[in-house]
VEXDREN-2710 file (C-alpha; in Angstrom, 1 decimal):
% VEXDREN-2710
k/r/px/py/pz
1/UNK/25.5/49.3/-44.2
2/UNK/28.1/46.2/-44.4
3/UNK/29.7/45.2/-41.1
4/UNK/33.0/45.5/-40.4
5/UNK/35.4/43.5/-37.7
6/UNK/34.5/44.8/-34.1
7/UNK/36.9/43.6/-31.0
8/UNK/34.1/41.7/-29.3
9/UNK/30.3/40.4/-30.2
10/UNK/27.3/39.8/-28.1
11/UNK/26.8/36.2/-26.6
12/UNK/26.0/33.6/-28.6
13/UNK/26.4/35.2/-31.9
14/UNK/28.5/33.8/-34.2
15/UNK/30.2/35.7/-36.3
16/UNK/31.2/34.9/-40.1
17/UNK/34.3/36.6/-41.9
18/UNK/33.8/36.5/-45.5
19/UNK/37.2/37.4/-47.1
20/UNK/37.3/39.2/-50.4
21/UNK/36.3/36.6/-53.2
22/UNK/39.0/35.8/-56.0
23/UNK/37.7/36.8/-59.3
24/UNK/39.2/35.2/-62.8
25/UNK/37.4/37.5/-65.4
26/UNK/39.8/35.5/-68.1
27/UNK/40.6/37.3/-71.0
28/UNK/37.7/39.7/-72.6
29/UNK/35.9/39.1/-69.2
30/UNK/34.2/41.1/-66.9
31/UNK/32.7/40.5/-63.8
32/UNK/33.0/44.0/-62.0
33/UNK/29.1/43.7/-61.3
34/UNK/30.0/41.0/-59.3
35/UNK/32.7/42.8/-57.0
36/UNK/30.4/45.5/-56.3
37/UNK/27.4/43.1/-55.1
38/UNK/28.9/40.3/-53.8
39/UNK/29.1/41.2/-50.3
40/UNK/25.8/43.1/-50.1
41/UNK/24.4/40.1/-51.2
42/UNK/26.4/37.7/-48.2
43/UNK/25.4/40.3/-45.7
44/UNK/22.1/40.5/-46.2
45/UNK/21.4/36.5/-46.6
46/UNK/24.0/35.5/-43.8
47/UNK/23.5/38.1/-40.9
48/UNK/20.2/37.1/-38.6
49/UNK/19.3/38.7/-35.9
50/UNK/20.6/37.3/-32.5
51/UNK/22.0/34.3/-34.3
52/UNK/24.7/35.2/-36.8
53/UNK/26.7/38.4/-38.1
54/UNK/28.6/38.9/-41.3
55/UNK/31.7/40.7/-41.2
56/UNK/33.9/42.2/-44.0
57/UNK/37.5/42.7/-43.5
58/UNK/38.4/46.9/-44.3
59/UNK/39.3/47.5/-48.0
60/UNK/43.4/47.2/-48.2
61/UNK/43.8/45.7/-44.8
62/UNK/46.5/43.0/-45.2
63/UNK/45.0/39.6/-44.7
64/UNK/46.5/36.6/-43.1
65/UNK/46.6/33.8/-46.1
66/UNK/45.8/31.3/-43.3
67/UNK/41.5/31.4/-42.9
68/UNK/42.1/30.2/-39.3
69/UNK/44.7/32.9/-38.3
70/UNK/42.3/35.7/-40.2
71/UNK/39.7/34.5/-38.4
72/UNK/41.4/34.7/-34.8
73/UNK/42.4/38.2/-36.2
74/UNK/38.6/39.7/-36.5
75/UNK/37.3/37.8/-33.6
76/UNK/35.1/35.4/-36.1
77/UNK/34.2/32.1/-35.2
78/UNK/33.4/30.7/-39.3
79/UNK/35.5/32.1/-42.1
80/UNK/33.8/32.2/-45.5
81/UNK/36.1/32.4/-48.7
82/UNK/35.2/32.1/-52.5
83/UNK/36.6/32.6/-56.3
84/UNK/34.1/32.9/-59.5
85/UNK/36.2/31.9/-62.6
86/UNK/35.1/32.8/-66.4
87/UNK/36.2/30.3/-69.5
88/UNK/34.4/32.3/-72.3
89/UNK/30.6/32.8/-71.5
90/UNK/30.5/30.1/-68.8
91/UNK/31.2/30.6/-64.9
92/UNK/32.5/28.4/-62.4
93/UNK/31.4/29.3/-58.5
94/UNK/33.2/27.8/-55.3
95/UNK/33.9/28.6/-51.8
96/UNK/35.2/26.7/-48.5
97/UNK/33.7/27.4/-45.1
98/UNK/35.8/27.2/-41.9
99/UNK/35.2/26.6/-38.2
100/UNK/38.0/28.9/-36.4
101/UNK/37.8/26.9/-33.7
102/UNK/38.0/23.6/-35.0
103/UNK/40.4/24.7/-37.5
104/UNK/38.8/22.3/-40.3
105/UNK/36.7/22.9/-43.1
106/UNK/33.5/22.2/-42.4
107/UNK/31.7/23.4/-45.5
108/UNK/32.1/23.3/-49.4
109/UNK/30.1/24.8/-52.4
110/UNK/31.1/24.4/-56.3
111/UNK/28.9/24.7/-59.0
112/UNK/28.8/25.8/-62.8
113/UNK/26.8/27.8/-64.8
114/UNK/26.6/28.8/-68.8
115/UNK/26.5/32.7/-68.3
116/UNK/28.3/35.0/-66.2
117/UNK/24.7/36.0/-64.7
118/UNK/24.7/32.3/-63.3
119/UNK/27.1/33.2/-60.6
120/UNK/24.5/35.2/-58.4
121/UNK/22.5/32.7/-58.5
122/UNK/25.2/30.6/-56.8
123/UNK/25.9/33.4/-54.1
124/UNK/22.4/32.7/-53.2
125/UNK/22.8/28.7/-53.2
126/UNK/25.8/29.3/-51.5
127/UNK/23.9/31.4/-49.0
128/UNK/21.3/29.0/-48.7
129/UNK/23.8/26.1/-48.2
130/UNK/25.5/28.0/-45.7
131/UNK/22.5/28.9/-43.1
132/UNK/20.9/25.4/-43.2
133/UNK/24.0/22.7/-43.2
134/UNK/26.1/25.4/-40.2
135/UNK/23.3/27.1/-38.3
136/UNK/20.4/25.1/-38.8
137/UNK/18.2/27.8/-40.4
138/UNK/16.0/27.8/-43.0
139/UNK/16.0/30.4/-45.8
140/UNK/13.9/28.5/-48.8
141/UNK/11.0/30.6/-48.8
142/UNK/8.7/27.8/-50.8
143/UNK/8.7/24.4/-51.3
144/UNK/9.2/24.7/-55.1
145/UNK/13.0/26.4/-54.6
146/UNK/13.1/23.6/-51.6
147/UNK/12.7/21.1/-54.3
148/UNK/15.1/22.5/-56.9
149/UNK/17.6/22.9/-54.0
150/UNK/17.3/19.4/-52.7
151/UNK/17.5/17.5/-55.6
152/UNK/20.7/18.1/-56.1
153/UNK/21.1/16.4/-52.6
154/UNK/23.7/19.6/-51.6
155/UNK/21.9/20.6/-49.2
156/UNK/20.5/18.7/-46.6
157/UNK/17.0/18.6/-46.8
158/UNK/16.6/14.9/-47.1
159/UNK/16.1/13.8/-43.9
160/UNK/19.2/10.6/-43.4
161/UNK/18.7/8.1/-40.4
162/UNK/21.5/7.8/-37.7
163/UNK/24.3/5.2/-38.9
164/UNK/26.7/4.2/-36.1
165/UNK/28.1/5.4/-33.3
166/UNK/27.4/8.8/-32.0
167/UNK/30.7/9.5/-31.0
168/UNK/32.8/7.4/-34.1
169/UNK/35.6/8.8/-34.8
170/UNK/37.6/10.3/-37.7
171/UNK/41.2/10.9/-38.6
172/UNK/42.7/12.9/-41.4
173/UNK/46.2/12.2/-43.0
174/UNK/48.6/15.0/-43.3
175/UNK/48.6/16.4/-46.6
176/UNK/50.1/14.5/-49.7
177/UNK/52.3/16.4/-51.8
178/UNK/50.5/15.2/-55.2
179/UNK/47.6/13.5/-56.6
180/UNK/46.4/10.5/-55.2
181/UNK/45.2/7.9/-57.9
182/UNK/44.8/4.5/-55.8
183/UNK/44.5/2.9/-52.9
184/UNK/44.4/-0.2/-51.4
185/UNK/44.2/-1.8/-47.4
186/UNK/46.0/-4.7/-46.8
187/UNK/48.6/-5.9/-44.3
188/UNK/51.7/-5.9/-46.0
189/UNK/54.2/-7.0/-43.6
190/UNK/52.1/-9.7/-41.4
191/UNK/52.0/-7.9/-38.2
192/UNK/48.0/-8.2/-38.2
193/UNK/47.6/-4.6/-38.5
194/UNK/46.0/-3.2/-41.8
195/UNK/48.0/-0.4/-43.3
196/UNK/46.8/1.9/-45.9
197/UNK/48.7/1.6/-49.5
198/UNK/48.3/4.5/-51.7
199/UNK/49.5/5.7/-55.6
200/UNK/50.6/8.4/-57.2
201/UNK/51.0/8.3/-61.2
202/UNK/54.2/6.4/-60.4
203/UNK/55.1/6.0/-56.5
204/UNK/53.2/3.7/-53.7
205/UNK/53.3/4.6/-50.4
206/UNK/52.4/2.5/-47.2
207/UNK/51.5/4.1/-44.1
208/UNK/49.9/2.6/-40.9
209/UNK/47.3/5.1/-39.3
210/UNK/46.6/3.2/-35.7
211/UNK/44.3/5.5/-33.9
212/UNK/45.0/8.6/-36.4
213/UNK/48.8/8.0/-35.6
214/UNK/50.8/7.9/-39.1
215/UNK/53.9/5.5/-39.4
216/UNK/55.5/5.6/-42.9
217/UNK/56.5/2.0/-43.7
218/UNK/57.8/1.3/-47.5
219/UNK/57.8/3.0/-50.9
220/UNK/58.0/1.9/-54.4
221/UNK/58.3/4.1/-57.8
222/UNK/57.8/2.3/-61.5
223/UNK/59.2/3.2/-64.2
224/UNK/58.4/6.8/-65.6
225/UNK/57.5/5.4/-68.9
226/UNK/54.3/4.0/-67.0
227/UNK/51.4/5.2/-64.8
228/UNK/49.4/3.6/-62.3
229/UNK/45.6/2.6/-62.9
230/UNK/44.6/1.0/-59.8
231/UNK/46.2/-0.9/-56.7
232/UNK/44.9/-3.6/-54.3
233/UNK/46.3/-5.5/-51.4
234/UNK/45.8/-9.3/-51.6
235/UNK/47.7/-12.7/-50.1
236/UNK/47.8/-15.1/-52.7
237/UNK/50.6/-17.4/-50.7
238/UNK/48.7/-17.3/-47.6
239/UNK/52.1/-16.4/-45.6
240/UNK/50.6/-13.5/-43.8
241/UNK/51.8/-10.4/-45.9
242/UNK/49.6/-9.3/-48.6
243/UNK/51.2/-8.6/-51.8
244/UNK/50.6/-5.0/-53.6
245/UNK/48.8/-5.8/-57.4
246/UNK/49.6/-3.1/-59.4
247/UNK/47.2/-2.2/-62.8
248/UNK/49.7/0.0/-65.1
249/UNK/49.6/1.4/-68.1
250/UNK/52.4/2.6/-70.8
251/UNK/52.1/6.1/-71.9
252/UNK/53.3/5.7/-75.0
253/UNK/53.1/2.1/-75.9
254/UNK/49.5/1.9/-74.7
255/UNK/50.4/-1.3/-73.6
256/UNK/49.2/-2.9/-69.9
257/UNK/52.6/-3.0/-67.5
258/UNK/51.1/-4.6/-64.3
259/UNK/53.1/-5.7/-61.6
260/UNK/52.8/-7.6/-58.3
261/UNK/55.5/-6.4/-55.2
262/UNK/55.6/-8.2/-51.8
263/UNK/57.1/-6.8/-48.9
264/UNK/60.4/-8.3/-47.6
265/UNK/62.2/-9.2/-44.3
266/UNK/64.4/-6.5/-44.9
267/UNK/61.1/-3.6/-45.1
268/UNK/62.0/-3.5/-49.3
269/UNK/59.4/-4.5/-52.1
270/UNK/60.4/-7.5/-54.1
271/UNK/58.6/-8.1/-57.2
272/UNK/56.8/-11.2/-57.7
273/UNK/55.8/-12.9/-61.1
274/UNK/52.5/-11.7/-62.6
275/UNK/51.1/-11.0/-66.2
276/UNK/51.7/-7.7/-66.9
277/UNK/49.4/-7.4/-70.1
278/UNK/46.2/-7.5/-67.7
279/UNK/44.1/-5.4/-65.7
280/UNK/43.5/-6.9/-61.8
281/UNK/40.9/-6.0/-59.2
282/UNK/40.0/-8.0/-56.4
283/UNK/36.2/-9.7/-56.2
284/UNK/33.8/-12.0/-53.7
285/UNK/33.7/-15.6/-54.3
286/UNK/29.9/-16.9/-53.9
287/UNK/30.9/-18.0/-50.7
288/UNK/32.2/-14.2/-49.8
289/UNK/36.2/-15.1/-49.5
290/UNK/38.4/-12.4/-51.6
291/UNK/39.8/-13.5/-55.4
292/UNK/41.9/-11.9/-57.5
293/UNK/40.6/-11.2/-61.1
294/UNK/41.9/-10.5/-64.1
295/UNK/40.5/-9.3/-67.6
296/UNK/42.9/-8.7/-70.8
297/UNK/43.3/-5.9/-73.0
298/UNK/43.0/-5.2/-76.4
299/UNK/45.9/-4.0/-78.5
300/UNK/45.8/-0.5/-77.9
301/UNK/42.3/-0.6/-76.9
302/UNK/39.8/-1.6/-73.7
303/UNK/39.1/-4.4/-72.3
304/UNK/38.8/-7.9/-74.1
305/UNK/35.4/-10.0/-72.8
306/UNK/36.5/-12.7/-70.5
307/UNK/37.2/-12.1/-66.9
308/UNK/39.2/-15.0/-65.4
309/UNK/40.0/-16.0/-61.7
310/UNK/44.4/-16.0/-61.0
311/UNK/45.4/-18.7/-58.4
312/UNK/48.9/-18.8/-56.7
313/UNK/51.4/-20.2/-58.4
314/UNK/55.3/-21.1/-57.2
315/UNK/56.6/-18.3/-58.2
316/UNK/53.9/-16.0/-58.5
317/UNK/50.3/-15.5/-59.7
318/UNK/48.6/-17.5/-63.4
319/UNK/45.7/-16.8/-65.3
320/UNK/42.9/-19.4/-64.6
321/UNK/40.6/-21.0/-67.0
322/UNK/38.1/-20.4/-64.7
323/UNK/35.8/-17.7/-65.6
324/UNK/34.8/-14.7/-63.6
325/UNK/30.4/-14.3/-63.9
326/UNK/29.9/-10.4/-64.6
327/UNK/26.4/-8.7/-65.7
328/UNK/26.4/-8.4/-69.6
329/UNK/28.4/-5.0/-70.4
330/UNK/30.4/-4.7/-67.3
331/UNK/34.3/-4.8/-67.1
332/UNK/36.5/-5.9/-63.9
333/UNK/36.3/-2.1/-63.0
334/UNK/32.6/-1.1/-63.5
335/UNK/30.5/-3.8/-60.6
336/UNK/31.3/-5.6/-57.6
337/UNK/29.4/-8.8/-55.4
338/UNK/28.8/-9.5/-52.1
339/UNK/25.5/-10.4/-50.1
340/UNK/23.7/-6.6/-50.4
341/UNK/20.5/-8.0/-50.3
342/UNK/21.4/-9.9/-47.0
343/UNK/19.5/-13.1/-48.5
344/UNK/23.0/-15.4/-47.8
345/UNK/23.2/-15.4/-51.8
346/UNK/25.6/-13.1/-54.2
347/UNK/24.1/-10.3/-55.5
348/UNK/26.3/-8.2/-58.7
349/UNK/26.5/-4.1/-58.4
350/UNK/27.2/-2.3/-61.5
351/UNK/27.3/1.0/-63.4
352/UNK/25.5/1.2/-66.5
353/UNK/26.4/3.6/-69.0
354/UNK/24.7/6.6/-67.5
355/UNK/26.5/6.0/-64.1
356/UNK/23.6/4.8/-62.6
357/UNK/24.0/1.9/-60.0
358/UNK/21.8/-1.4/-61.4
359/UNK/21.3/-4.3/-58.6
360/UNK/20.9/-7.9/-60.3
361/UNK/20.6/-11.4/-58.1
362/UNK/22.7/-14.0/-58.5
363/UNK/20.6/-15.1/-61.5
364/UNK/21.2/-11.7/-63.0
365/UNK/17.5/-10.4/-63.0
366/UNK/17.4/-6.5/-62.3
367/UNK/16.3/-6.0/-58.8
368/UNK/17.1/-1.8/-58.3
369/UNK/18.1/1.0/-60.1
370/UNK/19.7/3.4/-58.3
371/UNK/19.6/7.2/-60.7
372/UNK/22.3/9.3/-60.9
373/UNK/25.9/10.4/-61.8
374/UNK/27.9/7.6/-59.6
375/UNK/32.0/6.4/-60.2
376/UNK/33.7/8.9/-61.9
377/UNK/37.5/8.4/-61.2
378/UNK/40.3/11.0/-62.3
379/UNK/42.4/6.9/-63.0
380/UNK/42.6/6.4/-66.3
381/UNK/44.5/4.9/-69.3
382/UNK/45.1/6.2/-72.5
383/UNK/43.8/4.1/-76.2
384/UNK/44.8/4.7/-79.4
385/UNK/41.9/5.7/-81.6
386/UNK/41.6/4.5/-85.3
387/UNK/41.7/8.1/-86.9
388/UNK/45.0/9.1/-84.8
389/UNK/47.8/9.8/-86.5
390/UNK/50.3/11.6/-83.4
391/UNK/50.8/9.8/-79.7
392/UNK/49.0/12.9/-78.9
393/UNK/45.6/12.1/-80.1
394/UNK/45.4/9.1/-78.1
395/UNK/42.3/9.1/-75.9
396/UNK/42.3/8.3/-71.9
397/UNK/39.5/5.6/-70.4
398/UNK/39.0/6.7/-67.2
399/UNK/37.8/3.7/-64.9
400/UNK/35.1/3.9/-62.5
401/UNK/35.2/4.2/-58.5
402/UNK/35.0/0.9/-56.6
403/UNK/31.8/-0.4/-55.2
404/UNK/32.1/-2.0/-51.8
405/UNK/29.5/-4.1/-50.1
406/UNK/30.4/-4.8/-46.5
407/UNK/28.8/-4.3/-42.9
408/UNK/30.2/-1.2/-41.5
409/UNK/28.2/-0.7/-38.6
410/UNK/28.3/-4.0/-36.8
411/UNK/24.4/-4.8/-37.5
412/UNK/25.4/-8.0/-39.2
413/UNK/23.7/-6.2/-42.3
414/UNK/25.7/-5.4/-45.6
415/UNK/25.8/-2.2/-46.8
416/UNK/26.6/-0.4/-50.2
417/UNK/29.3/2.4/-50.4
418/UNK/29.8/4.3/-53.5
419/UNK/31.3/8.0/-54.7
420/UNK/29.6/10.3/-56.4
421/UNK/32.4/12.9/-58.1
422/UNK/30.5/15.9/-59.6
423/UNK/32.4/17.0/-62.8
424/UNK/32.7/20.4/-64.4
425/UNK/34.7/21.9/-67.5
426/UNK/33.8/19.0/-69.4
427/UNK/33.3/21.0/-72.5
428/UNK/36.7/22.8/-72.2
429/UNK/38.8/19.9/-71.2
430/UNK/37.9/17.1/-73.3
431/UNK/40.6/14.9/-72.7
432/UNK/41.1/15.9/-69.0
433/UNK/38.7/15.1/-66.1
434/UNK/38.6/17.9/-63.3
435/UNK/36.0/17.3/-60.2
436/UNK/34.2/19.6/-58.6
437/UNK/33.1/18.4/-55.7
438/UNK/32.7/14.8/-54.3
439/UNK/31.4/12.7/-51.7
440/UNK/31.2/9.3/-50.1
441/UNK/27.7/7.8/-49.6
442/UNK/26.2/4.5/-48.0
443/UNK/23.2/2.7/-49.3
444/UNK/21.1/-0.1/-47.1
445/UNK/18.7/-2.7/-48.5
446/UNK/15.1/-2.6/-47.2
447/UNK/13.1/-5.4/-48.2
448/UNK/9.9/-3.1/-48.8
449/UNK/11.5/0.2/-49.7
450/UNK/14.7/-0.8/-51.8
451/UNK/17.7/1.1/-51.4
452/UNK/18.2/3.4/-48.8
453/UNK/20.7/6.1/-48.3
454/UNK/22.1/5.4/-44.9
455/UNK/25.4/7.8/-44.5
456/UNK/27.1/10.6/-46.7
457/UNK/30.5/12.5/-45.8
458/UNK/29.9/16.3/-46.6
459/UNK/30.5/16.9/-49.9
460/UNK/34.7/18.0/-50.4
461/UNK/35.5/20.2/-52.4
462/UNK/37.7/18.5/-55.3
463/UNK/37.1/14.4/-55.9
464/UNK/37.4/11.1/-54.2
465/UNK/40.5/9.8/-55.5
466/UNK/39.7/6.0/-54.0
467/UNK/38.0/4.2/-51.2
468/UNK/38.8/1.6/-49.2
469/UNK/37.2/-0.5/-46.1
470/UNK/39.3/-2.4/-43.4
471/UNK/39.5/-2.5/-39.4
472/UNK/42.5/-0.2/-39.2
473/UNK/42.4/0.4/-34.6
474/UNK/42.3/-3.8/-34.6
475/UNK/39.0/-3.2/-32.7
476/UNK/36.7/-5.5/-35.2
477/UNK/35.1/-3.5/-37.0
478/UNK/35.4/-2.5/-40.3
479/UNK/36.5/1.4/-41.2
480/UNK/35.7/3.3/-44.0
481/UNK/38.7/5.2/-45.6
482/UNK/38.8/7.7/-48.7
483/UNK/41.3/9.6/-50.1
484/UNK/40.8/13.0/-51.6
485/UNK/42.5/15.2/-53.9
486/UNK/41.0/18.9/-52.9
487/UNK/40.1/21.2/-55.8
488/UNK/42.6/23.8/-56.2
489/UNK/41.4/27.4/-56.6
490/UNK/43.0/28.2/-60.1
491/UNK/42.2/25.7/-63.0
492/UNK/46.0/25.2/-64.0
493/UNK/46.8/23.8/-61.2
494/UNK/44.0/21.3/-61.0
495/UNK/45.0/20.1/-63.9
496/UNK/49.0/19.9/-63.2
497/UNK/50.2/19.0/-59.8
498/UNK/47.9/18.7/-57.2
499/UNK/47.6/17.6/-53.0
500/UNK/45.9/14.8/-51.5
501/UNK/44.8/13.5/-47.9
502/UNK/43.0/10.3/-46.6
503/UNK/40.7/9.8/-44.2
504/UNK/39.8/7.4/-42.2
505/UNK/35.9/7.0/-40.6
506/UNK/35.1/5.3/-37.9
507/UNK/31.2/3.8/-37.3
END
């Protein structure tokens, strides 16, 4: 018999509230075998003796919409919510797991399947993720489902070393009311504090978060016309302030719109003079100084070949002769450089076509391959293809996710931090990117063993929007920070109007 809400439990067991799951059968659909199983299935996988019990609020109770207030309401100490979504034959599984207590989310699970049947199979991952990543215990009952389990790298199993300080700390933004698309550190106003710069599709924001304390500073909108590809913070006068290099792109034009603002005496972004018909990013000189890049754009298309260093000039920034080195294929988006192999000599990062992470010395000979789905970004821009005819079958580029290479635990070692965004409805949404699930994860070079995975958030549900790296307490040491835009339950809105929050992690 399922377990319903008692005023008090025994000592020491903690109690789970799994509220009623959301099922979208879609049109057609069915997944009435589901709502009569679902809960029999949670029960018996969640509830162990003397550890944990699985509770079920009573059919046509009202329920608090708040997890944390339900929870308080039933006495639980997690709360465990779901939805299984339909699109035709295929099925889309996630849930959220909550610490009463802590009020935070502690836990996420998406995945997607090509039949309906697919979806209890996922109740049992789910289960699975649940006991081992909250309470420790283990449920695989071979090593063969261990395998197929951990290679997804959900759950846990690989064993990571410790990475910073026990007690590093971590602060979360309040939430953004829309989709985050960049972001960039930087100190914008020369007080020699680094504030956190972040963009919507057409508004920039910059914030200070000292210690987790939020202090809104300035804010900027472009024209409607245009959206925003990708920010970053750099000091091309050497005055103090860092300027705010904006990557734009016209809707309709298809035409690159970037700008460069500067923050004035009287707290208000000036503009300052910049080519507008490039893309920007910021890159390591051989000596490991910052330098602003810049690579053209085709007419209505990508990116042209040449990458080229921009100097200050009076009034502004200018394009440089001086050309950018890049491994063969890459574009001012897809690598970065930096000392990764801690050899005092560049090394280039870059995706290859698959997404995989390629390491090459500075005489650009392949030293690691790192497999996978790495650097999916929802920022894109949209090219006309040759065949269309209407503004509406122009195609979006979506850039990749910035690769940092920096020491972030004060061992006087570099290390590699990169995103890995899980995508799903890629077959219904063709021209629209919706994540899953993501997660921010930091590779260390070992001279015998290669590349090492050193530190991984918990995967979020939704995607990393951007990541950036800066001291932000003024307490030397450099601060990981990540924005995310959380997946919403219902697809319509994941693809419309979503929220964001960043977070900053301390080592």
């Amino acid at each position: 018999m399922i377990g319903f809400a008692l005023p008090v439990h025994a000592s020491g067991v903690k109690r789970i509230l799994v509220l009623p799951f959301t099922f979208n059968a879609g049109e057609g659909g069915d997944l009435t075998f589901l709502e009569k199983g679902i809960n029999r299935m949670l029960h018996t996988r969640l509830t162990h003796a003397n550890q944990t019990e699985t509770i079920f609020p009573p059919k046509g109770q009202p329920l608090s919409a708040d997890p944390f207030e339900a929870g308080k309401a039933f006495n639980a100490d997690y709360v465990l919510t779901g939805s299984i979504t339909m699109f035709g034959e295929k099925v889309s599984t996630d849930a959220l797991m909550y610490s009463v207590k802590d009020k935070e989310e502690i836990l996420s699970y998406g995945d997607f399947g090509d039949s309906k049947g697919d979806a209890i199979q996922h109740v049992n991952d789910l289960a699975v993720k649940v006991n081992f990543d909250v309470f420790g215990i283990d449920t695989l009952p071979n090593r063969a489902e261990r395998m197929r389990l951990a290679d997804s790298e959900r759950y846990g199993y690989k064993k990571i070393p410790k990475f910073g300080l026990p007690n590093a700390y971590k602060y979360k933004s309040r939430v953004i009311e829309d989709e985050v698309i960049s972001m960039a550190i930087g100190d914008i106003n020369g007080d020699n504090v680094k504030e956190i710069i972040y963009a919507t599709l057409t508004d920039i924001t910059a914030m200070s978060m000292v210690h987790g304390k939020e202090t809104g500073l300035a804010e900027y909108s472009i024209s409607s016309f245009n959206s925003i590809v990708r920010i970053d913070a750099f000091d091309s006068n050497k005055n103090g302030r860092d300027e705010i290099i904006i990557t734009a792109a016209g809707k309709r034009d298809l035409r690159n719109r970037s700008m460069a603002i500067e923050l004035g005496a009287d707290n208000e972004f000036q503009k300052v003079a910049i080519n507008p018909n490039y893309f920007y990013a910021i890159k390591s000189t051989s000596t490991g100084q910052p330098t602003l890049v810049a690579q053209g754009r085709e007419k209505k298309k990508e990116f042209r070949k040449g990458l080229y260093e921009v100097t200050a000039a009076p009034d502004g920034y200018s394009i440089s002769a001086n050309a950018y080195p890049k491994p063969e294929g890459s574009n001012i988006y897809s690598f970065a450089t930096g000392d990764l192999l801690n050899n005092n000599a560049q090394a280039f990062v870059a995706y290859d076509d698959d997404n995989s992470i390629q390491i090459f010395d500075n005489a650009m000979m392949e030293q690691w391959r790192l497999e996978g789905e790495f650097g999916k970004s929802m920022a894109s821009f949209n090219t006309s293809m040759d065949s269309a005819a209407r503004e509406s079958d122009n195609q979006p580029v979506f850039i990749q996710q910035r690769l940092f290479i920096a020491d972030l635990n004060g061992d006087k070692k570099n290390e590699l931090v990169v995103v890995q965004n899980i995508e799903g409805y890629t077959e219904l949404l063709s021209r629209t990117r919706v994540i899953q699930r993501g997660q921010v994860m930091i590779y260390s070079w070992d001279k015998e063993q290669g590349l090492m995975k050193t530190w991984e958030s918990r995967p979020l549900s939704g995607g990393i929007a951007d990541v950036g790296i800066g001291d932000m307490n003024n307490d030397g040491k450099n601060d990981l920070v990540y924005a995310v835009t959380p997946r919403s339950k219902s697809l319509l809105a994941t693809v419309s109007k979503q929220k964001s929050y960043i977070t900053v992690q301390g080592f």
